[in-house]
C-alpha positions in Angstrom: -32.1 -2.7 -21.6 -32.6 1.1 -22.7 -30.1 2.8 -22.0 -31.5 6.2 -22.0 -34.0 8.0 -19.7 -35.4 10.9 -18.6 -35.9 11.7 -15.3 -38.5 14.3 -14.7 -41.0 16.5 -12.0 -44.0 18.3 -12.9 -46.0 20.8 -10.8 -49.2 18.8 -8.9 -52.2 21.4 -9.4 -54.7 19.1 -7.5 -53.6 15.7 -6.7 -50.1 13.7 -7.2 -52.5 10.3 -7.9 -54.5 12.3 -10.4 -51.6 13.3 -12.0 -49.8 10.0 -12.0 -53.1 9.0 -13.3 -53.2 11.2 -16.0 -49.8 11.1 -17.5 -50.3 7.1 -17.8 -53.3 7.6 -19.6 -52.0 10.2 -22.2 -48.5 7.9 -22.6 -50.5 4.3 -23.4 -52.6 6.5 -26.2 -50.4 8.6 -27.6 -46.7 6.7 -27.2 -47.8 3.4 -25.8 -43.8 2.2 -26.6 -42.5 4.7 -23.9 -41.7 2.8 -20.4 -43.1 4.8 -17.8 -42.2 4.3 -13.8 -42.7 6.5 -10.7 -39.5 7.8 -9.1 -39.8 7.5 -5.6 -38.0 10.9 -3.4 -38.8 11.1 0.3 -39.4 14.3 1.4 -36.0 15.6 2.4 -34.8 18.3 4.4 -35.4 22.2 2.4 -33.5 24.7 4.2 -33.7 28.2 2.8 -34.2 29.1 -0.6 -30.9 30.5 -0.8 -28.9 27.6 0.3 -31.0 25.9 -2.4 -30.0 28.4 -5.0 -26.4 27.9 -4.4 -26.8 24.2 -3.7 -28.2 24.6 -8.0 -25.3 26.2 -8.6 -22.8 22.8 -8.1 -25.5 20.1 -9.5 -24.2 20.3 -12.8 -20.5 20.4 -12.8 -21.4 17.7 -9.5 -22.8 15.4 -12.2 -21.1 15.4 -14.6 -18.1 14.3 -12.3 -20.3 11.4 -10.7 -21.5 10.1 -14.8 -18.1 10.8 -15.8 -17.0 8.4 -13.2 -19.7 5.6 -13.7 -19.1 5.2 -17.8 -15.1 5.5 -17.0 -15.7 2.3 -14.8 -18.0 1.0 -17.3 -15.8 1.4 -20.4 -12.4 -0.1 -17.8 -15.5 -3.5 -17.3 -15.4 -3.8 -21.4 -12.4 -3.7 -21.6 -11.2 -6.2 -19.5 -13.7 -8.4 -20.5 -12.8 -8.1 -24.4 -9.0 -8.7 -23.0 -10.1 -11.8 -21.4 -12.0 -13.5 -23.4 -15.3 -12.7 -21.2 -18.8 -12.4 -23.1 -20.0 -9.2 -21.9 -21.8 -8.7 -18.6 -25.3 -7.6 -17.7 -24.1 -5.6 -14.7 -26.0 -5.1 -11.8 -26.7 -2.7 -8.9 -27.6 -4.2 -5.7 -27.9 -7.4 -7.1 -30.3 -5.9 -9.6 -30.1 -4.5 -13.4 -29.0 -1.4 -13.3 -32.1 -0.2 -15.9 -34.4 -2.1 -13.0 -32.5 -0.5 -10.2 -33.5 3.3 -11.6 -36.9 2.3 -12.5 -37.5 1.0 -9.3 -35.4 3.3 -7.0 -35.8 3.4 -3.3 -33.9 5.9 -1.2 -31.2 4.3 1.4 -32.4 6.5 4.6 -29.5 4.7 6.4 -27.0 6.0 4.2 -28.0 9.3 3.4 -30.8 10.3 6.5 -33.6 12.3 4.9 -33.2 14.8 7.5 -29.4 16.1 6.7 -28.6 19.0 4.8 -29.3 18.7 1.2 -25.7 20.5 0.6 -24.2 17.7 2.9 -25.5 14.7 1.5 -24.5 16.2 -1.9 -20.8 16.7 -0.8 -21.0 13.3 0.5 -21.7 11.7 -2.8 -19.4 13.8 -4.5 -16.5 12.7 -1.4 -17.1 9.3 -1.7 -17.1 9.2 -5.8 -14.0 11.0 -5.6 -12.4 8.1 -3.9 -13.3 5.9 -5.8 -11.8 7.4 -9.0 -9.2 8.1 -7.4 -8.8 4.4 -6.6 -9.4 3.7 -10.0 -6.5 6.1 -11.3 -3.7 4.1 -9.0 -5.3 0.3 -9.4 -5.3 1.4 -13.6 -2.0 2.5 -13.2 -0.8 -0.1 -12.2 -2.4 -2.6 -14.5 -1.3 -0.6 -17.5 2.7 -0.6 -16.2 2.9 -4.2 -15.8 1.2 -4.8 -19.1 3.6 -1.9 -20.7 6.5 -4.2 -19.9 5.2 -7.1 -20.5 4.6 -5.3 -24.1 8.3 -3.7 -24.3 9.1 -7.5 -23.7 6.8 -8.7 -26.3 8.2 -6.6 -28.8 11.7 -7.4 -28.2 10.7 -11.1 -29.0 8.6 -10.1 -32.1 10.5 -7.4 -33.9 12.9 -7.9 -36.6 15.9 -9.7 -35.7 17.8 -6.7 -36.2 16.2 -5.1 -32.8 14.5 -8.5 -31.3 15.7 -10.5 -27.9 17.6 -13.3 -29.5 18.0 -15.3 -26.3 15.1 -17.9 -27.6 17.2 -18.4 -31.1 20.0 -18.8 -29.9 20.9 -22.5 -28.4 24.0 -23.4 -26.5 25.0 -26.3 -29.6 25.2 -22.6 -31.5 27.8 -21.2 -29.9 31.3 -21.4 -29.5 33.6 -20.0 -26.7 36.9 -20.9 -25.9 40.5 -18.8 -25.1 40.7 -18.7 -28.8 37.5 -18.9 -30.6 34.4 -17.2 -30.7 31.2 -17.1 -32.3 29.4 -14.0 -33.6 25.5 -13.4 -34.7 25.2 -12.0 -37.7 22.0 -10.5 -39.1 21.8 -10.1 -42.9 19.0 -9.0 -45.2 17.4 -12.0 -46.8 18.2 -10.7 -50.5 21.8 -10.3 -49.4 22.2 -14.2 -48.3 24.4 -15.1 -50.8 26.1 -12.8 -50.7 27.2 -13.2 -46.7 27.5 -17.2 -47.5 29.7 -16.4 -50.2 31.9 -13.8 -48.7 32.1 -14.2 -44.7 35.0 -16.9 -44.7 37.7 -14.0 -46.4 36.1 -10.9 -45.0 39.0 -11.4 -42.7 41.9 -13.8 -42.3 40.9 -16.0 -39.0 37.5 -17.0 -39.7 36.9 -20.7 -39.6 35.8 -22.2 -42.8 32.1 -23.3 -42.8 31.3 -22.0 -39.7 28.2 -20.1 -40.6 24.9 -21.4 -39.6 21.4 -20.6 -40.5 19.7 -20.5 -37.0 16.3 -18.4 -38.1 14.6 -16.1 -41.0 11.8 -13.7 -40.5 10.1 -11.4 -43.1 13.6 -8.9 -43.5 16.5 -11.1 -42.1 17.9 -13.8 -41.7 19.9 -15.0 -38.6 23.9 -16.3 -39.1 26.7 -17.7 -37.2 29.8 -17.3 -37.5 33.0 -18.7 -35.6 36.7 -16.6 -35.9 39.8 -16.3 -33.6 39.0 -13.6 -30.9 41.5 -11.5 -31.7 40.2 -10.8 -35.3 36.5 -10.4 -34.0 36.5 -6.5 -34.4 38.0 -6.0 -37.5 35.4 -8.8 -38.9 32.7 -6.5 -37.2 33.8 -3.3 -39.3 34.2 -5.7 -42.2 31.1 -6.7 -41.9 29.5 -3.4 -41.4 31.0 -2.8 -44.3 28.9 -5.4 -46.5 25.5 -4.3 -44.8 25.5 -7.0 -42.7 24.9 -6.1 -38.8 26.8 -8.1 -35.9 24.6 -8.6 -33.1 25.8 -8.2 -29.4 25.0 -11.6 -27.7 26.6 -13.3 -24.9 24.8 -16.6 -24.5 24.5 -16.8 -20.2 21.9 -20.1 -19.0 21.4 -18.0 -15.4 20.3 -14.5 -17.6 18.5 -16.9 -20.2 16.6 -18.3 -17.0 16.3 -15.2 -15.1 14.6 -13.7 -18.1 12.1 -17.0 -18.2 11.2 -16.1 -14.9 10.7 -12.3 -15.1 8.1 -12.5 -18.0 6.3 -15.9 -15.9 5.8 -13.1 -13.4 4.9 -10.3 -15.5 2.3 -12.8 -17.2 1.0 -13.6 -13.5 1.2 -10.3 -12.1 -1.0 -9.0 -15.3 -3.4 -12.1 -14.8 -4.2 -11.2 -10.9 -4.1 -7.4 -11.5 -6.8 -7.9 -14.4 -8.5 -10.1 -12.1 -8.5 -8.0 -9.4 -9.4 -4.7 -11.4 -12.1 -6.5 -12.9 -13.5 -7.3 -9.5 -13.0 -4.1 -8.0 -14.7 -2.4 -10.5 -17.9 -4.8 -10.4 -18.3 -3.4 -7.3 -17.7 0.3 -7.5 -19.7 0.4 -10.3 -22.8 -0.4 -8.4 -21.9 1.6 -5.5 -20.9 4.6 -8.1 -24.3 4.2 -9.6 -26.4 4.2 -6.3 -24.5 6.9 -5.8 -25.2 8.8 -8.6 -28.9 7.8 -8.7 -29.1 9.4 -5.0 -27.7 12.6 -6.2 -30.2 12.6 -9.1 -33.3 12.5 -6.6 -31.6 15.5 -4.6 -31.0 17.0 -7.7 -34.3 16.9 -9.0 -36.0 17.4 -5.4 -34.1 20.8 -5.3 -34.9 21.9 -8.7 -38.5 21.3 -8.3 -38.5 23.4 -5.1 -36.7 26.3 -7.3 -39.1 26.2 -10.1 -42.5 25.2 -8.3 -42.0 26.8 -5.0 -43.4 25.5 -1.8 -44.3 23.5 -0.2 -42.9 20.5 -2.5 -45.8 19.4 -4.7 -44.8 17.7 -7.7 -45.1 14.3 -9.1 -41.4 13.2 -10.2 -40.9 10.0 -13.2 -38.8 8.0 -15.0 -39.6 7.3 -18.9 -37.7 5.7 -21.7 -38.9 7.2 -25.2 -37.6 6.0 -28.4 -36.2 8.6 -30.5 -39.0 8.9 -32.7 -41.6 9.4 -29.8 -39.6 11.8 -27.5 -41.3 15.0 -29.2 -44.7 13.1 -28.2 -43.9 12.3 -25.0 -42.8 16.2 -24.7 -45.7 17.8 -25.9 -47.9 15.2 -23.1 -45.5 16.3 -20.3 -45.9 19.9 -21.4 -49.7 19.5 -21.8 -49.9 18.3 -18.1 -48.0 21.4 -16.8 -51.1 23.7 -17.6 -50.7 26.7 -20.0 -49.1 29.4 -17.6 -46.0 30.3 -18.6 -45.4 27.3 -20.8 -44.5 30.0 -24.2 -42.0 31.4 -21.5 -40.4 28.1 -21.3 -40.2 26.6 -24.7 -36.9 25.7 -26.3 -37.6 27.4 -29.8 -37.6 30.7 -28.5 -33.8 32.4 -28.1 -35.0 34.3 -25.4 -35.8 31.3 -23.4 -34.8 31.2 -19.8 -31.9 29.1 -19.0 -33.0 25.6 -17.1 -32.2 25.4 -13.5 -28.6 23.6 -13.2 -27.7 24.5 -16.3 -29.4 21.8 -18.2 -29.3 23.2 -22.3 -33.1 21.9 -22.8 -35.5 23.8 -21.2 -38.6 23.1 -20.5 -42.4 23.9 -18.2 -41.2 20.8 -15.8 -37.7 20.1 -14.9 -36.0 17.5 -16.5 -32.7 15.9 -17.5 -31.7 13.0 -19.0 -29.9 10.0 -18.0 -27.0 8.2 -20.1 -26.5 4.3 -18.8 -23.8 3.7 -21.4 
């Protein structure tokens, strides 16, 4: 699939067929690697030239919104595909390709009737891909916060074990809890282990001998038990503090262990249908972003055309696809087709060159603007 085109209009002098006939002709000589379509515009409603002028005066910022919108949704597909595991989709418009769906464009005259303002069907697009990223901002929103604490979660349960969720290390067999007795969790840096085996049992006076226990290691610490009276607990905390060894908080509680089992179960499944769902969503909008958008490119270039050729609308409009190394080819046959009035007027190299119509930064004897699918 290419996945960049021009879209473009030049004046008819005689006949559209002679034209059409002539610009295939000069393309299969001179750049016969350049895909070459007709682009299809009914004839829609004019109005006044002024209404057109200011109509010109949106098109730009008005596209850029509606492209803006399509690769957003286009980038949020990857994406989620990459995150699960998907090979990459050819998407598709209408149940077509979307590079088949521009090169073979057909106006909907149910959706947008030929005879309405050209400023309302414009502001129509615009309404209804406004929506839609708008939609996209809330169901993205809310993708990315049950993933952020499914991530906060994450990292409690693969940081050090000096800021980690110790509630999967720590069994009940561990721990002991009585009116007298408790356990503590003890994290020590692994170069200071013999150090804490060595000097726990007198760091205070109530500590039961060999009470410390191993229970897990990871690149900086390692993970100890201890078992003392109660009472002497805080003092063996300071102690300990003391040595550079940090004393965890941890109560060891089956209902919070299982409550916690079952909050990330519904974090995972929440993530997995909101993914699911998102990815859906955006098949769809896609397509109806890009009809969309291909819709307001015929208006756009219907209304340019008028503006730079006059009336009544005579102009032959295209699609073409030229490699990088042919596109000054394929410019010099587009220009060559215009005729020579006012073409020096119009060319690009010259500073004093007249702004295109929309805004567009290359200028040329035709209109034309490009088209970015990715």
């Amino acid at each position: 699939m290419a996945t960049r085109y021009w879209i473009v209009s030049l004046p008819v002098q005689s006949s559209a067929t002679t034209l059409w006939s002539r610009l295939q002709e000069s393309i299969s000589k001179n750049s016969f690697d350049t895909p070459l379509y007709r682009f299809n515009i009914p004839n829609l409603r004019v109005g006044t030239l002024d209404s057109l002028l200011a109509l010109s005066d949106d098109l730009l910022k008005s596209n850029s919104f509606i492209e803006g919108c399509s690769h957003k949704i286009r980038r949020q597909i990857e994406d989620l595909e990459k995150a699960s595991g998907i090979l990459a989709s050819s998407l598709t418009v209408d149940g077509v390709p979307v590079d088949s769906y521009l090169t073979k464009f057909v106006w909907d005259e149910a959706k947008y009737p030929t005879m309405s303002p050209l400023k309302e069907i414009v502001d129509g697009i615009h309404a209804q891909v406004a929506k839609i990223d708008d939609d996209l901002k809330v169901r993205i929103a809310e993708y990315n916060n049950v993933r952020s604490q499914l991530n906060a979660i994450n990292r409690k349960q693969t940081g050090s074990l000096a800021v980690r969720d110790l509630s999967n290390l720590v069994k009940p067999e561990d721990i002991v809890s009585s009116e007298h007795l408790v356990t503590l969790i003890a994290v020590v840096p692994k170069y200071s282990q013999k150090d804490w085996l060595s000097c726990y049992e007198t760091l205070t006076t109530y500590v039961v001998p060999r009470s410390s226990k191993n229970l897990h290691e990871d690149n900086e610490y390692a993970l100890y038990t201890v078992t003392l009276f109660n009472r002497d607990a805080d003092n063996f905390r300071i102690k300990a503090r003391e040595r550079g060894f940090q004393i965890r908080d941890f109560e060891y509680n089956s209902e919070t262990q299982e409550s916690r089992k079952q909050e990330l179960e519904k974090l995972m499944q929440d993530q997995e249908s909101l993914k699911s769902s998102l990815l859906q969503w955006c098949y769809t909008s896609y397509g109806e972003v890009f009809t969309s958008w291909m819709h307001f490119c015929a208006v756009r270039l219907f209304a340019e055309s008028i503006l730079r050729y006059g009336l009544p609308p005579s102009f032959l409009s295209v699609v073409l696809s030229p490699s990088v190394k042919s596109e000054k080819k394929v410019r010099t046959i587009l220009e060559g087709l215009c005729g020579n009035s006012n073409n020096t007027f119009w060319k690009t190299e010259d500073e004093g060159s007249m702004a295109g119509l929309g805004g567009e930064a290359d200028t040329h004897p035709y209109v034309s603007f490009t088209i970015n699918l990715i």
